[in-house]
N, C-alpha and C positions, 0 to 999 in steps of 0.2 A: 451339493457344492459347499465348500467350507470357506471362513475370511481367508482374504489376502494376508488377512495383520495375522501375526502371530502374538504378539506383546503388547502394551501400551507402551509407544515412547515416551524418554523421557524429554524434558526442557533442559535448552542448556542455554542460559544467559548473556554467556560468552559470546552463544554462536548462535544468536536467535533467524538469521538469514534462513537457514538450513533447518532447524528443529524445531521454528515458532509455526510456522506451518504445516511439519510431519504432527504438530501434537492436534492442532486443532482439524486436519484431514480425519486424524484418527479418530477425535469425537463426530464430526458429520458423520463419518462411517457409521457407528455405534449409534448414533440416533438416525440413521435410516434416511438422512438429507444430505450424505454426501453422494459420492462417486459411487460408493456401495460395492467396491471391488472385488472380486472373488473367486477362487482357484475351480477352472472348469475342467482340468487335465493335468496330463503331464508329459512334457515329452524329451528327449536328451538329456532326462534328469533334472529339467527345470520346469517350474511349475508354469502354467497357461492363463492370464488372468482374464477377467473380462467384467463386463459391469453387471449390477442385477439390481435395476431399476422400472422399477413399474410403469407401464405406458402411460405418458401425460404428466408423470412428475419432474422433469428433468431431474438434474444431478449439480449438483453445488461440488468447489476448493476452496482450501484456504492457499494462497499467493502472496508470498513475501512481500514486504510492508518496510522500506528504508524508514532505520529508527529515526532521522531528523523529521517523518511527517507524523510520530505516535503520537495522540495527546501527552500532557505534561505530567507524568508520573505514572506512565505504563509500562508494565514490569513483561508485555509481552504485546504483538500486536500483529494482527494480520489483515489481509483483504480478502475478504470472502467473496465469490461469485459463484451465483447461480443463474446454469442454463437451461432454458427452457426446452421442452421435449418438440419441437414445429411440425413433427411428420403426426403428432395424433391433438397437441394443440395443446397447453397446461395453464393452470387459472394462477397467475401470478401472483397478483393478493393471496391466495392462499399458501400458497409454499414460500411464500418469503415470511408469511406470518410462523407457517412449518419449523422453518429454517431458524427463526430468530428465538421464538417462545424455546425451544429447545436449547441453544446455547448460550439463554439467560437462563435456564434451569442448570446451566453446570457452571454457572459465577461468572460468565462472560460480560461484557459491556457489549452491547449491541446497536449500531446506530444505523440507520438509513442514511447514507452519508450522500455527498456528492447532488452532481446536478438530477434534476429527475428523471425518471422514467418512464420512457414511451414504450410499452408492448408491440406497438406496431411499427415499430422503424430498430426499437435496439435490441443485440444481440443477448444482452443477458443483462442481470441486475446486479450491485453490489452492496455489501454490508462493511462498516468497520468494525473488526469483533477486536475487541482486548479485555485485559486483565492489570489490575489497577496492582500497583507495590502494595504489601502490609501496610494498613493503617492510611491508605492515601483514596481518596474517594475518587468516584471520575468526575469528568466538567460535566456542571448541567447546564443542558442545551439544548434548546427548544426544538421539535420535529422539522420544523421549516427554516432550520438555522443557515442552509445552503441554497435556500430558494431563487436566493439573487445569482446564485452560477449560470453565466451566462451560457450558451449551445455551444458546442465544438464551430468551430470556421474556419476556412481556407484561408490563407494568402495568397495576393495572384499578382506582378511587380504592375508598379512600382513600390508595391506594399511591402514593408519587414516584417517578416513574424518575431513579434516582442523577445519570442525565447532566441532567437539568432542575435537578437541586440544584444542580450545580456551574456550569449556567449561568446559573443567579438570583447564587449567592456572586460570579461574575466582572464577572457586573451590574453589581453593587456598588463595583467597585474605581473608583480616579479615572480611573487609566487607558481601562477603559470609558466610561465616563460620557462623558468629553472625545472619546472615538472616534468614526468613523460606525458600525460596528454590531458584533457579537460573537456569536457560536452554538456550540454545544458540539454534534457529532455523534456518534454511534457509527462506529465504525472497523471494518474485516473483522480478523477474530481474529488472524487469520496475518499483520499486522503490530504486534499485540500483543506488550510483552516479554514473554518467557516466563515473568517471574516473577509475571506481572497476573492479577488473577481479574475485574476491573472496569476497563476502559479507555474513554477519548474522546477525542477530537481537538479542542480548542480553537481556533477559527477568530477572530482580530480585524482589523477593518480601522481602522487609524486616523486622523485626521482629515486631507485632505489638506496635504501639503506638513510633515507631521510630520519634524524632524531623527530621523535613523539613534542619538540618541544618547538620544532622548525614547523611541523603540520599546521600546529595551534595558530603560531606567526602566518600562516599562510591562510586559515581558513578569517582570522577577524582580519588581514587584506583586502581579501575579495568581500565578508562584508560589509566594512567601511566604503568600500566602492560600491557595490550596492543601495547601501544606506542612504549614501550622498545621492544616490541618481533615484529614491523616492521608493526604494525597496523596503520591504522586513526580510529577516534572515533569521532562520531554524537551523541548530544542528542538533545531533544527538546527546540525549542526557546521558549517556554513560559514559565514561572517561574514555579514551583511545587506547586501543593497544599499544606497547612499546613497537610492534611491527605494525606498519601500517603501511596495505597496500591503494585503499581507496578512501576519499575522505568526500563525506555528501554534505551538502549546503541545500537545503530549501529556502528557495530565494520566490517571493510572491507579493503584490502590488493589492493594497487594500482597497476594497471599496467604500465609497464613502457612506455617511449615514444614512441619507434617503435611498442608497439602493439596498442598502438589509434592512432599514426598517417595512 
């Protein structure tokens, strides 16, 4: 059997969505903790792939990572997850250890992010892997910096789930209104800042052929109206394109001191 990959891809900064995770797939692969994917055939002239992973290891991706949740000054950033193998059983501590030592050997920032993990109730683990810009260091933060993330939970009525609040309040803004559409999602924990008990990911599209300079008016909108109703708000460090189809706001509610300390 030969790799899947034929080349190392490249990074494009531009368009980190799509290449920030072709690049970092490609090291798992190379270091033997990804998907491990590999041409078993051929057939109508396209090749046959399949995975070639050892029983008990599971298999790790890297999964795009919306730049308003990267730490502050990451020139690349992804969401790693690794699954475990259930049909022969895999020792978790150890392939996450696998998994990490390895793409901190190729300059990676590596964190156990997010709330914790249970082996016995969750379906896989995740990491936040990135790469800090020349000359800018990453945040240092402590292993149990997310400890206080509270468990996933229902809402059952008369209860609101928080993230519906804040995408009724976004509704609202002019910004929306004028837009084509806007939704507020939940986010995986371990691109949470560490200091959120309640986080979402703000999703707007706005009305075609909007100026780069009507976006900006639109995104400090929504978060002034955030702000006032006891939010913080993250967007992405890198300027916008002059085309802009989608604009994200990480909108998340801090916890106070006695629950991260």
């Amino acid at each position: 059997m030969r790799s899947a990959w034929k080349q190392r891809p490249l990074y494009d900064r531009n368009d980190p969505s799509r290449t920030g995770p072709v690049v970092v797939n490609y090291d798992l692969d190379q270091l033997k903790v990804g998907e491990n994917r590999v041409v078993v055939g051929r057939k109508g002239g396209f090749d046959l792939h399949d995975r070639d992973i050892a029983p008990g290891d599971g298999w790790s991706r890297a999964l795009y990572a919306p730049e308003c949740t990267w730490p502050q000054g990451a020139d690349l950033c992804v969401l790693v997850e690794w699954h475990p193998d259930r049909r022969v059983g895999s020792d978790w501590a150890a392939r996450l250890e696998a998994v990490t030592t390895g793409l901190r050997s190729l300059d990676y920032a590596v964190e156990r992010a997010g709330r914790a993990i249970d082996p016995a109730t969750d379906l896989h683990a995740s990491l936040l892997v990135y790469r800090m810009e020349p000359g800018k260091a990453p945040p240092r933060r402590p292993a149990d910096a997310w400890a206080h993330v509270p468990p996933p939970r229902t809402y059952t009525w008369p209860e609101t789930n928080p993230l519906d609040l804040l995408e009724r309040w976004l509704k609202q803004t002019k910004a929306a209104r004028n837009g084509v559409r806007l939704v507020v999602r939940d986010v995986a924990s371990a691109l949470w800042p560490p200091e959120a008990e309640l986080c979402g990911l703000a999703r707007w599209w706005p009305a075609p052929d909007t100026f780069t300079t009507a976006v900006y008016d639109g995104l400090r909108e929504m978060a002034s109206v955030m702000q006032d109703a006891g939010y913080r708000v993250r967007t992405q460090e890198r300027p916008l394109p002059d085309a802009v189809e989608t604009a994200d706001l990480l909108v998340y509610r801090q916890a106070t001191p006695d629950a991260i300390a």
